[in-house]
ZAMARGU-4260 file (C-alpha; in steps of 0.2 Angstrom, whole numbers, plus 5000, padded with zeros to 4 digits):
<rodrens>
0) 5000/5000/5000 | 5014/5010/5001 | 5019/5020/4986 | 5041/5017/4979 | 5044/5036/4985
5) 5038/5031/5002 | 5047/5014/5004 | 5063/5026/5000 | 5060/5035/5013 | 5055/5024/5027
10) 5073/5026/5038 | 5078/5043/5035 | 5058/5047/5041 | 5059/5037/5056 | 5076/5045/5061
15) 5067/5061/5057 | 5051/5060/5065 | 5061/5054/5080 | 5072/5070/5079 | 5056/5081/5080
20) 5049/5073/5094 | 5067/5077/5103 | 5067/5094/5098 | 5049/5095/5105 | 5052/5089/5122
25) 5069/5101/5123 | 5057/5114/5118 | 5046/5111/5131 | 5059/5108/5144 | 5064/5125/5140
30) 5048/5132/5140 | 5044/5125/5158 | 5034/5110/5154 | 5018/5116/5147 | 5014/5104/5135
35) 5020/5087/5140 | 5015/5080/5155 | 5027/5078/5167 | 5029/5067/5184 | 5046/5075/5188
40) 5056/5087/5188 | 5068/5088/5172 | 5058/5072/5164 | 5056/5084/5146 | 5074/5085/5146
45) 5077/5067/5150 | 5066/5062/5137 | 5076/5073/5125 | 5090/5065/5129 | 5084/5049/5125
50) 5075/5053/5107 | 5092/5060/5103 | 5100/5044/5107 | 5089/5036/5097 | 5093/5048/5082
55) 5112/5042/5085 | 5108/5023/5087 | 5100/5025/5070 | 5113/5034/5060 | 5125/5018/5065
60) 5112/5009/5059 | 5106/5017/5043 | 5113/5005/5032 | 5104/4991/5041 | 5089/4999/5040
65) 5087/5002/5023 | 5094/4984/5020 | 5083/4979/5028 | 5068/4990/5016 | 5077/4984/5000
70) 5076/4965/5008 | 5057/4968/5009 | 5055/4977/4992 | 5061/4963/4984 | 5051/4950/4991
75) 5035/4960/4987
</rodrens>
């Protein structure tokens, strides 16, 4: 269901979206946690922290990821 231009962009989106969501809880860190909920004291920025890990771990693992997409575009 998925159209070629979106297969192609399956890794670089979830890196991406991960990113954002990074960028959003440093924003509301910053901002003094307005939009998130929060339980503790600097969770925002822990989350942050974490998400941007994440962006990291992927980056390693770009070319596994879209090994991994190619693998399932050719059995399809």
């Amino acid at each position: 269901f998925l159209k070629p231009q979106e297969i192609d962009r399956l890794a670089f989106s979830c890196k991406l979206i991960t990113f954002e969501c990074g960028i959003r809880f440093l924003t509301d860190y910053l901002d003094g946690d307005v939009y998130f909920r929060t339980h503790r004291a600097g969770q925002n920025l822990d989350r942050c922290r974490v998400h941007f890990r994440m962006v990291s771990d992927m980056e390693r693992k770009m070319d596994r990821m879209l090994e991994i997409i190619e693998k399932h575009r050719t059995e399809n």
